[in-house]
C-alpha positions in Angstrom: -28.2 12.6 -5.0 -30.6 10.8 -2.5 -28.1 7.6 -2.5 -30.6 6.4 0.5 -33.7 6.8 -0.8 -33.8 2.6 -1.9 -32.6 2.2 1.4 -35.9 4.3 3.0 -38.2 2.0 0.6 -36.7 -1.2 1.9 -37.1 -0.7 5.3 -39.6 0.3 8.1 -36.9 2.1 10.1 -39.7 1.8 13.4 -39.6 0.0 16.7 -43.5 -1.1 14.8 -41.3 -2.2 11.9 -38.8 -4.2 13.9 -42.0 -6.3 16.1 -44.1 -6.2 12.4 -40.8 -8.3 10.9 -40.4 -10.4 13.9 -43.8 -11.6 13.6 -44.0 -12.2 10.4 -40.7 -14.4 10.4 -41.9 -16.4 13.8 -45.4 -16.8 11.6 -43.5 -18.3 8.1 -40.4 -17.7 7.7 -38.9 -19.8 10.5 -40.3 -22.8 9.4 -38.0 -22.4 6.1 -34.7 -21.5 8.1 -33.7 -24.3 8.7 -32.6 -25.7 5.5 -33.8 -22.7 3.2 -32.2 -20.2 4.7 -29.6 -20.0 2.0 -31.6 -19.6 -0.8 -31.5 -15.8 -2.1 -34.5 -16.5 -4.4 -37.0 -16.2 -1.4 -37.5 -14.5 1.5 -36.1 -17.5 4.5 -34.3 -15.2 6.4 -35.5 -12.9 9.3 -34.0 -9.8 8.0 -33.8 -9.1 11.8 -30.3 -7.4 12.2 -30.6 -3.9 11.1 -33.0 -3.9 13.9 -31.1 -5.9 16.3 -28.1 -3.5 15.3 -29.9 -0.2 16.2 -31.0 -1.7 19.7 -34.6 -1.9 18.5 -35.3 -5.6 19.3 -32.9 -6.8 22.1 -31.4 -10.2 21.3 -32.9 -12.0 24.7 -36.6 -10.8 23.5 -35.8 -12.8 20.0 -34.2 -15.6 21.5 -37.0 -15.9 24.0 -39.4 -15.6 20.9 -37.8 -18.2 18.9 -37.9 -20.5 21.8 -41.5 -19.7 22.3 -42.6 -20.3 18.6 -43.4 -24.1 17.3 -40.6 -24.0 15.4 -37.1 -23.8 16.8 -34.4 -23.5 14.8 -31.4 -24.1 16.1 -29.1 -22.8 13.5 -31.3 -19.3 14.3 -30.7 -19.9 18.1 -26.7 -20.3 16.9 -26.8 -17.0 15.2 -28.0 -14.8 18.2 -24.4 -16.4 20.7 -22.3 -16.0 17.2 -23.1 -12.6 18.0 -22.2 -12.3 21.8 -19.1 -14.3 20.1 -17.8 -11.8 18.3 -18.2 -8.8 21.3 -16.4 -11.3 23.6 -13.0 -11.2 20.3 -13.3 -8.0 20.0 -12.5 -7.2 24.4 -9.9 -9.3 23.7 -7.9 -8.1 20.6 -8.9 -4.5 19.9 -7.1 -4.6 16.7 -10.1 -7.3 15.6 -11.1 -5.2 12.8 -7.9 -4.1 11.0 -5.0 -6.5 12.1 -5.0 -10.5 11.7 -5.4 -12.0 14.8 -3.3 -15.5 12.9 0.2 -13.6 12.8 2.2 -15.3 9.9 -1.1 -14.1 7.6 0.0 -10.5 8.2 2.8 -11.7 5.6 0.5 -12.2 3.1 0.7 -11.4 -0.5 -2.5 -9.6 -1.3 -3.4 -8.4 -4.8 -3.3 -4.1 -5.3 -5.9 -4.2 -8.2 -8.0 -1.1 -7.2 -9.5 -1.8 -10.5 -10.8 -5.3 -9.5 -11.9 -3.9 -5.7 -14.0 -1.3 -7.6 -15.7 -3.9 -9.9 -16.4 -5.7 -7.1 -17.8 -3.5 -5.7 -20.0 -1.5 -7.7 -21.5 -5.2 -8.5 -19.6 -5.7 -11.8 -17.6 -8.6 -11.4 -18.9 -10.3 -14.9 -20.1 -12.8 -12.2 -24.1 -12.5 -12.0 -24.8 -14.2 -9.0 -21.6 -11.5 -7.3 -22.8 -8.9 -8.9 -26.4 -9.2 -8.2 -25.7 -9.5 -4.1 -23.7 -6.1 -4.8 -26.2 -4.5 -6.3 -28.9 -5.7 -3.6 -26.3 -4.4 -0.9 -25.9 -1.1 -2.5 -29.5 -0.5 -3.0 -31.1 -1.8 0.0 -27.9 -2.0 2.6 -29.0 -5.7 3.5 -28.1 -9.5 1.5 -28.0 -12.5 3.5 -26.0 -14.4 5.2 -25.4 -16.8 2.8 -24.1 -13.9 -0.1 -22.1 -12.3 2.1 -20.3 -16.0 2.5 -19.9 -15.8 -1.5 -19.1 -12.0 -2.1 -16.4 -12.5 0.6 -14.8 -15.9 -0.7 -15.0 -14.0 -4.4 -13.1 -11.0 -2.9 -10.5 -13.2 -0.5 -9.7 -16.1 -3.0 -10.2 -15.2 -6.4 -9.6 -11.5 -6.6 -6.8 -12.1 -4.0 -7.8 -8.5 -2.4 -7.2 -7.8 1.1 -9.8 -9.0 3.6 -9.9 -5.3 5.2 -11.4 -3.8 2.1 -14.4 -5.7 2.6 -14.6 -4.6 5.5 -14.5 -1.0 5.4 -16.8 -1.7 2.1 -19.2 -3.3 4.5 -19.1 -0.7 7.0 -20.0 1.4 4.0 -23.2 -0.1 3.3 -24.5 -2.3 5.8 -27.6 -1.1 7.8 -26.1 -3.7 9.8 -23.2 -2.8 10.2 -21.3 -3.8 13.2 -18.3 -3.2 14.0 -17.6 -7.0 16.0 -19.5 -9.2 14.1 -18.3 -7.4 10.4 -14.3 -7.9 12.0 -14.9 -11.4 13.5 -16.3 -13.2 9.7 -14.2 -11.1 7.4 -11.1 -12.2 9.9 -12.4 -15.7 9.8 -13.0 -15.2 6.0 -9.9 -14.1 5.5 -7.9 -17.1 7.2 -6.6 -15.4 10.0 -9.1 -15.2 12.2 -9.6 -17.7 15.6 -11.8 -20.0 13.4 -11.6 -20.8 9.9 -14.4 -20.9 6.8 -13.5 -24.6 5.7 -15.4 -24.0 2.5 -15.0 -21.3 -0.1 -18.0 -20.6 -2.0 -17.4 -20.7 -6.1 -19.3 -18.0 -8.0 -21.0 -20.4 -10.5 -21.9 -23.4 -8.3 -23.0 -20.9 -4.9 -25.3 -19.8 -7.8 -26.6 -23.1 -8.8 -27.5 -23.5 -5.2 -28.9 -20.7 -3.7 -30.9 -19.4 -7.1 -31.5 -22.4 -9.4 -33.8 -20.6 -11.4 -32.0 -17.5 -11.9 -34.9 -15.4 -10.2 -32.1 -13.6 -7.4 -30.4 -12.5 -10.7 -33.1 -11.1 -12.2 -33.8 -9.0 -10.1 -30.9 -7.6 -9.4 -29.3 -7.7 -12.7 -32.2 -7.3 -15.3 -30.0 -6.3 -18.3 -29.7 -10.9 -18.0 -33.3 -11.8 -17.2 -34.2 -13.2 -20.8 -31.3 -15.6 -20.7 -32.3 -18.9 -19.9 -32.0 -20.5 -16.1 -29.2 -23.0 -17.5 -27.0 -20.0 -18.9 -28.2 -17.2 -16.8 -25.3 -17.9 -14.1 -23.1 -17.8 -17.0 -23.5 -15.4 -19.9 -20.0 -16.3 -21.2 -20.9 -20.1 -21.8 -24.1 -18.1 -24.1 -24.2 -19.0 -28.1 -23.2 -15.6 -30.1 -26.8 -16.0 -31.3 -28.6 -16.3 -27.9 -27.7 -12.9 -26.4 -28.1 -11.4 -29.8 -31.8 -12.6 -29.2 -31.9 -10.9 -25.5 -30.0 -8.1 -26.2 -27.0 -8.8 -24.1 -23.6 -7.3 -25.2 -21.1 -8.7 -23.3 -18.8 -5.5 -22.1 -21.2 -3.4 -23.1 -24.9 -4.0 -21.4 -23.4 -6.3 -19.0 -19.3 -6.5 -18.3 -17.1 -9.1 -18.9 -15.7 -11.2 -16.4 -12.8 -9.4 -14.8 -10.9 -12.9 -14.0 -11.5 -15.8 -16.0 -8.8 -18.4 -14.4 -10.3 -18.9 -11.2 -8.5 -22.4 -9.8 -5.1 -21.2 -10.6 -5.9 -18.0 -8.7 -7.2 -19.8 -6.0 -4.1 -22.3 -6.2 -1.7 -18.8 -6.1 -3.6 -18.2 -3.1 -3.1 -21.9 -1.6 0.5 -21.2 -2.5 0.7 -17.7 -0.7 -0.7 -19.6 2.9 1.5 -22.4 2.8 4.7 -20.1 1.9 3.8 -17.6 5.2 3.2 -21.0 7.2 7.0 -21.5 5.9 8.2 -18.7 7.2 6.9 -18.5 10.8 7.0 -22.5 12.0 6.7 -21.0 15.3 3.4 -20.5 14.8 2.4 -23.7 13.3 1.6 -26.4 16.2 4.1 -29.3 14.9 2.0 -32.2 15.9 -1.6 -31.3 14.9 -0.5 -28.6 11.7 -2.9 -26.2 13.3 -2.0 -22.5 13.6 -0.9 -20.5 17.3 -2.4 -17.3 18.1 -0.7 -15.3 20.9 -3.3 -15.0 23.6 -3.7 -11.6 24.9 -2.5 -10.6 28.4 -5.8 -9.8 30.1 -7.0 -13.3 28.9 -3.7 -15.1 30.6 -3.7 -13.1 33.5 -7.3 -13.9 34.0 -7.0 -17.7 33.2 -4.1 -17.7 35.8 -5.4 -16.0 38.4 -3.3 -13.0 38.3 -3.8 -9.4 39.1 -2.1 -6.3 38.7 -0.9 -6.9 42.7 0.8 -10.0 42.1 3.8 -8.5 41.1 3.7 -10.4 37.9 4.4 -9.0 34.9 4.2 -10.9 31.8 6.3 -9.5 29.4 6.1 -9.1 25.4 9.0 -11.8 24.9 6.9 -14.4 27.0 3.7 -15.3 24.7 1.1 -18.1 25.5 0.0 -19.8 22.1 -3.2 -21.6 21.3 -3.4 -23.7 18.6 -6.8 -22.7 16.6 -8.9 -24.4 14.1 -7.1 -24.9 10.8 -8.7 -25.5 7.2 -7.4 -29.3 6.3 -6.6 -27.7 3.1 -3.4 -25.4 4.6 -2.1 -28.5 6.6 -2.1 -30.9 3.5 -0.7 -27.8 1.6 2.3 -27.1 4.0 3.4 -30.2 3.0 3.2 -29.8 -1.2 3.5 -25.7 -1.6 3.7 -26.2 -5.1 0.5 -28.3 -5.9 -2.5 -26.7 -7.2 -5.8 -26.5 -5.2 -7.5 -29.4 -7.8 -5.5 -31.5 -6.4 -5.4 -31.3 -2.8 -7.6 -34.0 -1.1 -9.3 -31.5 0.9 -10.0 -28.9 -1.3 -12.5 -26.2 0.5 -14.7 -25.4 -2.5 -18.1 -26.0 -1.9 -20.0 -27.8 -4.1 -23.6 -27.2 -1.9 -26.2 -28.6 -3.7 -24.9 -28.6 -6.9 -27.2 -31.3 -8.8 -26.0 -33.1 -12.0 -29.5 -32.3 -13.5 -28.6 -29.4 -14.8 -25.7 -30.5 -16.7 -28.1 -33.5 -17.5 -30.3 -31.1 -19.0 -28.1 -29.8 -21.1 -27.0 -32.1 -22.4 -29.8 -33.9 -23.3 -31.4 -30.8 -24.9 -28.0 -30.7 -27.3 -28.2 -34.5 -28.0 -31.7 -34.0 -28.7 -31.1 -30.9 -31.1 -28.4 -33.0 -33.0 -30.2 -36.2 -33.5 -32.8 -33.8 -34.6 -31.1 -32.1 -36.9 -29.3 -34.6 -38.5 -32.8 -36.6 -39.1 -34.2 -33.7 -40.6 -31.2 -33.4 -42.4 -31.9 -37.0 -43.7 -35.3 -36.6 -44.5 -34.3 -33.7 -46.7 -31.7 -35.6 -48.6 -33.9 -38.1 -49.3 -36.9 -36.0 -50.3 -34.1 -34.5 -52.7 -33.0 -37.9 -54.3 -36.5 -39.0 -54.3 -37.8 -35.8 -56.5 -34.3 -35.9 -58.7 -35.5 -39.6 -59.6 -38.8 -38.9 -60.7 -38.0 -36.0 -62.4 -35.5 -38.2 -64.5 -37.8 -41.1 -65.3 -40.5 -39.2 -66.4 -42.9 -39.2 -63.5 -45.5 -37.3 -61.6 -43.8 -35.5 -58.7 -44.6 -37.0 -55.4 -48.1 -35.8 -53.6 -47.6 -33.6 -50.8 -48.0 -35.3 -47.3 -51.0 -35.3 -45.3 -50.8 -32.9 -42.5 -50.5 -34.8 -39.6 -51.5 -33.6 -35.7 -48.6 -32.5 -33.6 -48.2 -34.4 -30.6 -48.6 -31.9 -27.5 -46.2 -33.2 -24.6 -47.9 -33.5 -21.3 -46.2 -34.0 -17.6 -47.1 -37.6 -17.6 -45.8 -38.3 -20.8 -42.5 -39.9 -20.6 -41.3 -39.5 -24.2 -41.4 -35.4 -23.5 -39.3 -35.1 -20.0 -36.1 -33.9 -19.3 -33.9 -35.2 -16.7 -34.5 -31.6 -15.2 -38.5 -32.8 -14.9 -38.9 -29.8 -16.6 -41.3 -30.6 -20.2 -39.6 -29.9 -23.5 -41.3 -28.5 -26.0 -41.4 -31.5 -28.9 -41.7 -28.5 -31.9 
């Protein structure tokens, strides 16, 4: 099986290649990174790191680039010293990519579903918008940075599975693949490394926010793409009749969803932190809630001026601690283990740009079906009663209406628009 041939199609594995891409984003792209860099439905991202990986581009040429184009991004500039970031954690703790860095989170519970890890990752979740960035990755090696932030927090805090598999999962199948940067966001990902994700990215409302229109999914999943864009996030939510009418079989053209009760998972998980954070209070600062990370000896000797020829020896029993960035969400739930994450005043979930329109749509498009039924409904009755009457008295039935012209709805006409802006159809 040529498992890389997708891989040779998606890519222009060329030092041409790597300069053709960088000019291309500097000439477009950038200009959309800023604040569209999330979106999966359109090309916003430099696509820059396979090359950057191999040594093709060096990462002073780009950051000299991006500071010599019109437009300079600094979330782009951020992304180029996240990476010198993660080479500086992984001199320090060697174990970076297999060993949390956070040490009560070693303690952790983690799910043993191999069933669950191989849905996931064969991009059958039952989750489109998962599925489709597991698909793209297995095909291509490459999804952004954005669906690697919602494959992971769909792995970590809803399938409960240990951070490490996606790891090795994405060393796998990245042409990106590095060894530092992979270690540094799945440790962070996975809540024990020196920073924390304060978010975690839900399946259904990531989706609403980085493909609105279902376009992503399409592509990547086209057993779904007749589904509408309301729906298309969610097949399950579908009328019986609706997939019937695109040919969608749930557990059969496209899977069911492997998990269905994703806030009490994610509440089992909230439970899980705050009972580690229990059991080691040596490693929880006492006045700020934040966690302590043992800083390594080179770092301490180095901060304190010590050498080798000092005659110092710091010993395993002696440990300096820093206290690290901590999600708000494990302080407040230190303090409640029991509650669920709904209601915990800082729960990490991120909404994004979720818009109410949708739902708005929806609902007016249901409203309008049902006032539309039931007048049509009414009309019948009456066209019944009126004939029944006639009939009875003798008389001629009644003439058939006049055909009347159907009214076509236009953008500017206010009677036909949906909260969405979208124009409904008024047959």
């Amino acid at each position: 099986i040529d498992w890389a041939a997708n891989i040779r199609k998606s890519w222009d594995i060329s030092e041409d290649g790597a300069h053709a891409r960088l000019e291309a984003f500097l000439h477009d792209g950038v200009y959309r990174y800023e604040k569209e860099s999330g979106r999966a439905d359109a090309p916003n991202t430099s696509c820059l790191s396979p090359y950057l990986h191999v040594g093709q581009l060096s990462p002073r040429w780009l950051l000299w680039d991006a500071k010599g184009a019109r437009c300079r991004p600094p979330k782009f500039q951020r992304k180029l010293a996240w990476r010198d970031l993660a080479y500086w954690q992984l001199t320090l703790f060697p174990d970076l990519p297999w060993e949390s860095l956070r040490p009560p989170y070693k303690a952790l519970r983690w799910s043993t579903d191999r069933s669950h890890l191989k849905a996931w990752q064969k991009g059958k979740t039952g989750y489109p918008l998962v599925d489709a960035a597991m698909r793209q990755l297995w095909l291509t090696g490459w999804m952004n940075n954005y669906m690697r932030h919602v494959v992971a927090s769909f792995l970590i805090a809803y399938l409960h599975l240990p951070w490490q598999e996606g790891y090795r999962w994405f060393q796998d199948t990245l042409v990106d693949a590095d060894v530092a940067i992979d270690a540094m966001m799945w440790q962070n990902g996975g809540m024990c490394g020196l920073d924390h994700w304060n978010f975690v990215m839900h399946p259904v409302d990531a989706a609403m926010t980085c493909d609105p229109y279902g376009s992503y999914v399409r592509e990547w999943c086209p057993e779904l793409a007749d589904l509408p864009d309301e729906l298309i996030h969610k097949p399950w939510k579908c009328p019986a009749s609706m997939l019937r009418r695109t040919g969608v079989v749930l557990g059969q053209t496209y899977p069911e969803r492997i998990v269905t009760d994703l806030e009490e998972r994610r509440s089992k998980s909230l439970q899980d932190v705050a009972l580690v954070r229990k059991q080691f209070p040596q490693y929880v600062d006492k006045r700020s809630g934040c966690d302590l990370v043992p800083l390594p000896k080179r770092l301490v000797s180095e901060a304190l001026g010590l050498s080798h020829w000092d005659g110092v020896v710091l010993t395993e029993e002696k440990q300096f601690l820093l206290p690290v960035i901590t999600r708000m969400e494990f302080k407040h739930q230190l303090q409640d283990p029991d509650a669920d994450a709904a209601s915990n005043p800082y729960n990490a979930v991120l909404k994004g740009y979720v818009s109410r329109k949708r739902d708005e749509t929806i609902a007016f498009l249901n409203e309008r079906d049902f006032t539309a039924s039931v007048m049509y409904e009414g009309a019948q009755r009456q066209e019944r009663l009126e004939k029944d009457y006639r009939r009875m008295e003798g008389l001629h039935p009644s003439p058939s209406p006049r055909r009347t012209v159907r009214r076509i709805p236009t953008a500017k006409d206010k009677f036909s628009i949906v909260p969405s802006g979208a124009v409904a159809s008024m047959r």
